[in-house]
PAVORO-946080 format. One record per residue (C-alpha): residue number from 0; residue in one letter; x, y, z. Coordinates in pm, whole numbers, m for minus. Each point is the difference from the previous one (the first is absolute). Example, Ala and Ser with C-alpha at 12.3 -4.5 7.8 and 13.67 -1.06 7.14 Angstrom:
BEGIN
+-----+------+--------+--------+--------+
! pos ! code !     c1 !     c2 !     c3 !
+-----+------+--------+--------+--------+
!   0 !    a !   1230 !   m450 !    780 !
!   1 !    s !    137 !    344 !    m66 !
+-----+------+--------+--------+--------+
// end
This chain:
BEGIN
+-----+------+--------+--------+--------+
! pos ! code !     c1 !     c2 !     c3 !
+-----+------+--------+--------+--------+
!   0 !    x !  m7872 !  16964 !  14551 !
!   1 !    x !    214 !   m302 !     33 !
!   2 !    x !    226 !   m239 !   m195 !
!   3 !    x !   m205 !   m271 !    118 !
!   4 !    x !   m369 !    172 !    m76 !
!   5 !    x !     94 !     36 !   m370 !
!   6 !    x !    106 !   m351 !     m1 !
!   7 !    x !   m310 !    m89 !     96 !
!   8 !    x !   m178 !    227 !   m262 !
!   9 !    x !    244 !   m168 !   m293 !
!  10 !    x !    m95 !   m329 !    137 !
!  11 !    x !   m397 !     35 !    m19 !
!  12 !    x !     76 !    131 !   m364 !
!  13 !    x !    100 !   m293 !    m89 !
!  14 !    x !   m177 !   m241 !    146 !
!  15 !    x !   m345 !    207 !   m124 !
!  16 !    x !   m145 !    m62 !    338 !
!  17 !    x !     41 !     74 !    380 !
!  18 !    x !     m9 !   m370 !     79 !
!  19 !    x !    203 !   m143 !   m203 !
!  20 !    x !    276 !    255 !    111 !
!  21 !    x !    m90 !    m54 !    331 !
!  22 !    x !     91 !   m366 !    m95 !
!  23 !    x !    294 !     11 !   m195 !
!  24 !    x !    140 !    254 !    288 !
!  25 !    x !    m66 !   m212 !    275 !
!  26 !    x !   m179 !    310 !    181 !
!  27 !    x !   m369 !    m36 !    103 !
!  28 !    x !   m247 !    171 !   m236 !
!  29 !    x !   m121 !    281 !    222 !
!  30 !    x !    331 !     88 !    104 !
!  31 !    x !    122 !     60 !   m383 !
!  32 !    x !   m336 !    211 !    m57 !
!  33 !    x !     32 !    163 !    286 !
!  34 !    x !    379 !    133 !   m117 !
!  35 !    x !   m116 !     57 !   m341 !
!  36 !    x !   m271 !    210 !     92 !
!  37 !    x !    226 !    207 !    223 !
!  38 !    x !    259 !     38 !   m263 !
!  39 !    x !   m302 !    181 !   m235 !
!  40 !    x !   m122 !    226 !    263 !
!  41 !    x !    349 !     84 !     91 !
!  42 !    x !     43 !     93 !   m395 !
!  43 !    x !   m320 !    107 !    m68 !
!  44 !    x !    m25 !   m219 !   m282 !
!  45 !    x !   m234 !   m283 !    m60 !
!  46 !    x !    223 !   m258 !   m172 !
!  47 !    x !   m225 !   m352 !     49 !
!  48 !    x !   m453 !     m1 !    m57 !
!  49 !    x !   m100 !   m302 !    148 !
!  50 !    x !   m247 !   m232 !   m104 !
!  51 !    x !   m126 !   m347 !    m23 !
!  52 !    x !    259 !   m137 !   m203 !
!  53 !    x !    318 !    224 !     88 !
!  54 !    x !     86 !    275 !    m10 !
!  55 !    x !     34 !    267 !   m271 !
!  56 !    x !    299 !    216 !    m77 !
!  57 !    x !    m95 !    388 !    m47 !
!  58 !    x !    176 !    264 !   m248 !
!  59 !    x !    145 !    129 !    361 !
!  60 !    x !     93 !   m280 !     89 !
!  61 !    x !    178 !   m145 !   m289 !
!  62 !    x !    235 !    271 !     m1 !
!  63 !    x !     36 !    m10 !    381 !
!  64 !    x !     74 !   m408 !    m23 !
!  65 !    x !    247 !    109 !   m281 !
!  66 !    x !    224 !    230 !    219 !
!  67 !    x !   m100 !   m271 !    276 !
!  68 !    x !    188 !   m212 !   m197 !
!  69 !    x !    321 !    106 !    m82 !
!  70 !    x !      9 !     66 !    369 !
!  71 !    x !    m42 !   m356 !     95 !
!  72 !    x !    236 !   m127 !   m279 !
!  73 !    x !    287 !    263 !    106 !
!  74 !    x !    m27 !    m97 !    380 !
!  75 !    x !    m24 !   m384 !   m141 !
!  76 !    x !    364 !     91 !   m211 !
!  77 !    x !    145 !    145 !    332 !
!  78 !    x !   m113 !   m280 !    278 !
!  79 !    x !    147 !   m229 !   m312 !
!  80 !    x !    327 !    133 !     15 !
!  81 !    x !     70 !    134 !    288 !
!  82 !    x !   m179 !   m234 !    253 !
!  83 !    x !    m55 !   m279 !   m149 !
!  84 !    x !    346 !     55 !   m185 !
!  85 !    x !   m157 !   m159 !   m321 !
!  86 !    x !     40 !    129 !   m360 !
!  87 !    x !   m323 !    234 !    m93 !
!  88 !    x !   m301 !   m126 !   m129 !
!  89 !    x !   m170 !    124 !   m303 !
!  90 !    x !   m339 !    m41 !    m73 !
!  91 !    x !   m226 !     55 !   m295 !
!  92 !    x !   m338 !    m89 !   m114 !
!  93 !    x !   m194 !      6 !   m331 !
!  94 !    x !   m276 !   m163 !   m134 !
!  95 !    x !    m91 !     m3 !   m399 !
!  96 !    x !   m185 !   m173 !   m244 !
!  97 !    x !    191 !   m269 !   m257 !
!  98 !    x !    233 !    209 !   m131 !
!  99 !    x !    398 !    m58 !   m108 !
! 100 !    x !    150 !    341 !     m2 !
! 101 !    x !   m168 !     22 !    373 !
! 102 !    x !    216 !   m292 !    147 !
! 103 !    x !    311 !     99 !   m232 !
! 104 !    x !    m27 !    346 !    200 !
! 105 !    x !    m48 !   m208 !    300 !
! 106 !    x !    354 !   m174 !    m62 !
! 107 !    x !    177 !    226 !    m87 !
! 108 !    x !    m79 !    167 !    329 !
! 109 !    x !     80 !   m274 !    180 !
! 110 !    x !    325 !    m13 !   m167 !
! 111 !    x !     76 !    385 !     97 !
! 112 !    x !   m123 !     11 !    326 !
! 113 !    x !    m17 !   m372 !    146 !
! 114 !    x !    314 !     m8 !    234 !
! 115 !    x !     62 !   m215 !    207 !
! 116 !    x !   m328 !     m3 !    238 !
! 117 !    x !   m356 !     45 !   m211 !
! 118 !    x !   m398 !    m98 !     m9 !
! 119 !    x !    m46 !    119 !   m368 !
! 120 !    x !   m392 !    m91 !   m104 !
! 121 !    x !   m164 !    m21 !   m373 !
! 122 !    x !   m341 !    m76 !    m20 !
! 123 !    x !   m115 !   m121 !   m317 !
! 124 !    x !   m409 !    m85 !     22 !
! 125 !    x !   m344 !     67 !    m34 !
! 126 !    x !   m148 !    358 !    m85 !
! 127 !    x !   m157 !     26 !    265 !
! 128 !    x !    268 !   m116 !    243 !
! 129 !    x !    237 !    212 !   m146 !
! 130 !    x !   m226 !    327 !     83 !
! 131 !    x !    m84 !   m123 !    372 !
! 132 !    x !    354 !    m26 !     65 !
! 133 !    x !     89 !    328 !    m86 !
! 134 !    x !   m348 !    141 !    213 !
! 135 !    x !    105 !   m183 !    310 !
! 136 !    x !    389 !     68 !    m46 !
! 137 !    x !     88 !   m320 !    m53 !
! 138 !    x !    219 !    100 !   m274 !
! 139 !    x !    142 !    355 !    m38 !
! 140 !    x !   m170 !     24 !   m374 !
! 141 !    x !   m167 !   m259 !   m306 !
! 142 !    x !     22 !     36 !   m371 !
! 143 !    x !   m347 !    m54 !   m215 !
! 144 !    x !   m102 !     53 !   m312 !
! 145 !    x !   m354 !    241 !    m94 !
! 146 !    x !   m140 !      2 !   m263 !
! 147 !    x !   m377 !    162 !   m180 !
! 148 !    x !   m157 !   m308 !    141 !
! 149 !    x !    114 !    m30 !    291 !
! 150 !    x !     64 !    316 !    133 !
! 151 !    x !   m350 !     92 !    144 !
! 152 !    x !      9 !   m223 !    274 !
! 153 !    x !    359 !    m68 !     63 !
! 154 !    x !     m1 !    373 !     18 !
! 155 !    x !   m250 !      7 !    294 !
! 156 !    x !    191 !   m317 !    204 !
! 157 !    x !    301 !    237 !      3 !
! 158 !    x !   m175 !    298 !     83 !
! 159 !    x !   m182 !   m164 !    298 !
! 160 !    x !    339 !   m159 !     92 !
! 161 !    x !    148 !    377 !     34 !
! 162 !    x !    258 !   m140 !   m321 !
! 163 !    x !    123 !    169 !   m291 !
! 164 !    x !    102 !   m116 !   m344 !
! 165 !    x !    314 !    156 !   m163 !
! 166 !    x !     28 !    m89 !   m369 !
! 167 !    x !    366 !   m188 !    m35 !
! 168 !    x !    m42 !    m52 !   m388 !
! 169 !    x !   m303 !    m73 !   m276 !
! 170 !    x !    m14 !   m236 !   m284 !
! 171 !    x !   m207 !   m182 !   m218 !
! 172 !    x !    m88 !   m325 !     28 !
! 173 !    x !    206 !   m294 !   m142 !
! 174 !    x !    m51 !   m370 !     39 !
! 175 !    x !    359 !   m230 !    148 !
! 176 !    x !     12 !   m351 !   m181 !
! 177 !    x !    289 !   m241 !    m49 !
! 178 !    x !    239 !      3 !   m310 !
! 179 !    x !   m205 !   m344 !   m114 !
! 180 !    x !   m344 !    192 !     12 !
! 181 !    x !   m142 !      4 !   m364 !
! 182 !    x !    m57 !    363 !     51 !
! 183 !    x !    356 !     92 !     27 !
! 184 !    x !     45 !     43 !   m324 !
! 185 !    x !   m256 !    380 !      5 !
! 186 !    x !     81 !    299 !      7 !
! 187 !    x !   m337 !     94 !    178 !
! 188 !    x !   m303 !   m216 !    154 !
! 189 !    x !   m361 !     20 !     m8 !
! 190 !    x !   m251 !   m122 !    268 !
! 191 !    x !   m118 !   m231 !   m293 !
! 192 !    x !    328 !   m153 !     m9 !
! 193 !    x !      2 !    m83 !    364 !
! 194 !    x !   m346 !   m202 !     13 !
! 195 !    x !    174 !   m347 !    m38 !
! 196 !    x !    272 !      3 !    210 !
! 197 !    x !     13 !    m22 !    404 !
! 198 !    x !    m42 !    342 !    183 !
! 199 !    x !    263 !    m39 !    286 !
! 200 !    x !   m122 !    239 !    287 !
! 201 !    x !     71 !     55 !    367 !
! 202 !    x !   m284 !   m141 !    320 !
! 203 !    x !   m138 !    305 !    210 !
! 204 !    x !   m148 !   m284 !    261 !
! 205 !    x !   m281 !    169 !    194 !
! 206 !    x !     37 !    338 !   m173 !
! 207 !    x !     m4 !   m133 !   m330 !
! 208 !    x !   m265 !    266 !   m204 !
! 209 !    x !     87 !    138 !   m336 !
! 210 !    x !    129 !    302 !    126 !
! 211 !    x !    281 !   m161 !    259 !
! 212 !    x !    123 !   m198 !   m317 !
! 213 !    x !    400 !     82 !    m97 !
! 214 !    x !    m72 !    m55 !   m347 !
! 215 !    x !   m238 !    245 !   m228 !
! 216 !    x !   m323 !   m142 !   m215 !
! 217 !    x !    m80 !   m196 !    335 !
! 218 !    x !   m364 !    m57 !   m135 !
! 219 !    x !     61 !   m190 !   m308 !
! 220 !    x !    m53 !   m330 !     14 !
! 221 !    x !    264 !   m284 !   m141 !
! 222 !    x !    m43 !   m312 !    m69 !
! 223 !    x !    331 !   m117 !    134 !
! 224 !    x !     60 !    144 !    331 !
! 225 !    x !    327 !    m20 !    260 !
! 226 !    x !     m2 !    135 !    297 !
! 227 !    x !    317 !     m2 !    234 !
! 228 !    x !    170 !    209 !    313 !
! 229 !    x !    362 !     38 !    m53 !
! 230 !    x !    164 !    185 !   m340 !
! 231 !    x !    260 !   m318 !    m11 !
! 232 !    x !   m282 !   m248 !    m98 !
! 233 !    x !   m186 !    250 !   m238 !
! 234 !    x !    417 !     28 !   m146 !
! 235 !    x !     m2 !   m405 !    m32 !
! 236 !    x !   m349 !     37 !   m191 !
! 237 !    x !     80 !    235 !   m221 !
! 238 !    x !    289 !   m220 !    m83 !
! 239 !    x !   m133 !   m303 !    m68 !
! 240 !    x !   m334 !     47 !    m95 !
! 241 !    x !   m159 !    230 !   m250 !
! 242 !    x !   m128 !    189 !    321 !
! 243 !    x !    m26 !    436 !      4 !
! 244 !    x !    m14 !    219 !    184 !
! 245 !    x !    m77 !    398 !     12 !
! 246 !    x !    204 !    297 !    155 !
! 247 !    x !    225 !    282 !    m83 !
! 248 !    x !    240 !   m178 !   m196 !
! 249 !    x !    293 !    107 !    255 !
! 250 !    x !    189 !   m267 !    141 !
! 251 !    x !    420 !    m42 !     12 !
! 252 !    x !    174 !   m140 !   m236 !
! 253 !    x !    108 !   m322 !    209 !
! 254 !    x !   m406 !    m87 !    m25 !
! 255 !    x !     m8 !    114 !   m345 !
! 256 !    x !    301 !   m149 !   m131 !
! 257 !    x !    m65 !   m308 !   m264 !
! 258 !    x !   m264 !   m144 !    128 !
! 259 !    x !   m269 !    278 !    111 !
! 260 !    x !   m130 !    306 !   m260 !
! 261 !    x !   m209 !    270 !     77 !
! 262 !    x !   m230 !    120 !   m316 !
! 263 !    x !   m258 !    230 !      3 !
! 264 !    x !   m356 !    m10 !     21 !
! 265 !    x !   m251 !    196 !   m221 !
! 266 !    x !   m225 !    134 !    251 !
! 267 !    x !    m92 !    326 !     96 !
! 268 !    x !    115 !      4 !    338 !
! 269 !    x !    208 !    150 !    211 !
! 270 !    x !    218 !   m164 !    346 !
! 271 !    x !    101 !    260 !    213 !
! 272 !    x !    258 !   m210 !    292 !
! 273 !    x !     82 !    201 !    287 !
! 274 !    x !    109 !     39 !    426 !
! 275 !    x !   m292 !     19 !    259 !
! 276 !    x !     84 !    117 !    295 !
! 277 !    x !   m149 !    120 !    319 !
! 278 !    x !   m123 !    392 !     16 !
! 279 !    x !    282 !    270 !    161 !
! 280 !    x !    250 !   m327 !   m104 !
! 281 !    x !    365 !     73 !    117 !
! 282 !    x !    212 !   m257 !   m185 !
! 283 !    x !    268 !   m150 !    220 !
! 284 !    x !    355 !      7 !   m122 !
! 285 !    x !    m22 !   m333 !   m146 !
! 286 !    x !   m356 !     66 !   m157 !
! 287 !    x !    107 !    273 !   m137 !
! 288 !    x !    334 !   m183 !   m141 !
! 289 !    x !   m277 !   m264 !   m142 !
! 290 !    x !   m203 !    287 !   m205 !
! 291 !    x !    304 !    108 !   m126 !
! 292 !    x !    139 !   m334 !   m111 !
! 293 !    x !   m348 !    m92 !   m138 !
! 294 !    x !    m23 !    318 !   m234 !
! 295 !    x !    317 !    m86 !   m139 !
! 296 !    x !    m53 !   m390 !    m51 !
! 297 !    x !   m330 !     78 !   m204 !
! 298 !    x !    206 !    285 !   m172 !
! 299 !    x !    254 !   m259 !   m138 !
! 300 !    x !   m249 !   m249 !   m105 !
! 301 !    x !   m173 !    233 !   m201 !
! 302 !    x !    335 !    166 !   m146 !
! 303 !    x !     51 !   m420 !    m56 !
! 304 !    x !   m315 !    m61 !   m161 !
! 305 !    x !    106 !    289 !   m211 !
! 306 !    x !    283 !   m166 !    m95 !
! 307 !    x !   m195 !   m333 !    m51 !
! 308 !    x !   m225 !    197 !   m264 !
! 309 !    x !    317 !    160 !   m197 !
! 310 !    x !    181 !   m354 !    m44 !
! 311 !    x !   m325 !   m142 !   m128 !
! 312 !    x !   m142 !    157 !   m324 !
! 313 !    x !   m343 !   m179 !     41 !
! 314 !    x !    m56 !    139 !    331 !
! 315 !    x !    m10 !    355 !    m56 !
! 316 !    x !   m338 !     78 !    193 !
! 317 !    x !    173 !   m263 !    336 !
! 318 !    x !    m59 !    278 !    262 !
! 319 !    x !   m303 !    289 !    m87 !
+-----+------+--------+--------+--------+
// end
């Protein structure tokens, strides 16, 4: 086993496909499958199934690629600094839905563990995106919300994808509206009182079924509809229209603040937000730094919406 074979292995990992590895290593495609298929009858271990459209990451593998890995990223620390005589590199990769506590966690690693040399990497996107980034190893983990609904068949995409889902907190739904929306006033929402104002909801492009939604109740229907990509648009709606929109009521307080309020929504439902990762997963330093950054973020903001509740006597059901 060489340096350079599990190079190779990382490499098709992340590009999901022998060619476009083949490509982006300037190394002609048998060559690269040739190496990679000596590297897993060397270990015994079948890390890559081909097919038409890729390849496909096994339970074996993933845990190979994620010793494979940390192996590549060492040796890429020491040719940095010792032969190269450049400061080290760190890299990190996530993917998530639309979430704020996910990119505070995000910089406040950054801020810890940037130095002076980094490629640092938050994906914020589509369902389904978020999922195949984690399967091919694009990122080293995604957070995404389950719920009754949609459980059932995201359920299935992660089991086929060799993921897992670890629970990172549950809550129940609330709806985010600017300070100016003329429900800011309640102490609790109904559906009923929703059906006259814009739903404000995030595009899942191709993949873009009821169950791949990031907001629960996909299947009603509104009569004002907005759909957008980014969370700092659906921010500038909720501002300055009378635009909602549903989740677990946990954001930070610098999104919260004056001009965005979280209040909850009287439905009988459940969001349960947590970290997919690959099968056999070994986190890497800084992934495991992230996890541990990203518990306590969501910690505070609870402990803060806590607070929120206490100051405010006519919000004494704010977080259930």
């Amino acid at each position: 086993m060489t340096l350079q074979q599990l190079k190779y292995a990382v490499a098709v990992a992340d590009c999901g496909s022998i060619t476009e590895a083949a490509k982006s290593l300037f190394i002609a495609q048998p060559s690269l499958s040739a190496a990679v298929k000596e590297l897993e009858e060397e270990t015994g271990t079948t890390i890559f199934l081909r097919n038409s459209r890729g390849v496909l990451i096994t339970p074996e593998g993933a845990e190979f690629l994620s010793y494979a890995r940390q192996v590549v990223q060492q040796a890429a620390l020491i040719e940095d600094k010792y032969i190269v005589r450049s400061a080290a590199k760190q890299r990190f990769c996530v993917s998530t839905q639309h979430y704020s506590f996910t990119s505070s966690a995000f910089v406040e690693l950054v801020r810890a563990q940037g130095g002076e040399s980094y490629e640092f990497i938050l994906r914020e996107g589509k369902t389904y995106d978020t999922i195949m980034d984690v399967r091919h190893l694009r990122s080293e983990m995604g957070v995404i919300y389950m719920n009754n609904f949609n459980e059932a068949v995201i359920g299935k995409l992660l089991r086929e994808s060799n993921l897992t889902f670890a629970e990172l907190f549950s809550a129940r739904p609330h709806i985010f509206i600017g300070r100016s929306n003329p429900l800011a006033g309640r102490e609790r929402v109904t559906l009923e009182d929703l059906e006259s104002l814009p739903c404000l909801t995030y595009e899942q492009g191709d993949q873009n079924a009821f169950y791949f939604s990031e907001e629960i109740l996909s299947t009603l229907n509104h009569e004002k509809s907005i759909k957008v990509t980014d969370k700092g648009t659906i921010i500038d709606l909720m501002v300055g229209t009378d635009g909602y929109t549903i989740s677990s009521g946990i954001c930070p307080s610098y999104l919260r603040g004056d001009e965005i309020i979280s209040i909850p929504l009287d439905v009988d439902e459940v969001i349960r937000i947590g970290v997919i990762t690959h099968k056999n997963y070994r986190p890497t330093v800084l992934g495991q730094m992230y996890l541990d950054i990203l518990h306590r973020v969501v910690g505070s903001m609870q402990e803060g919406k806590d607070e929120y509740k206490n100051e405010n006597a006519n919000a004494d059901s704010f977080f259930d």
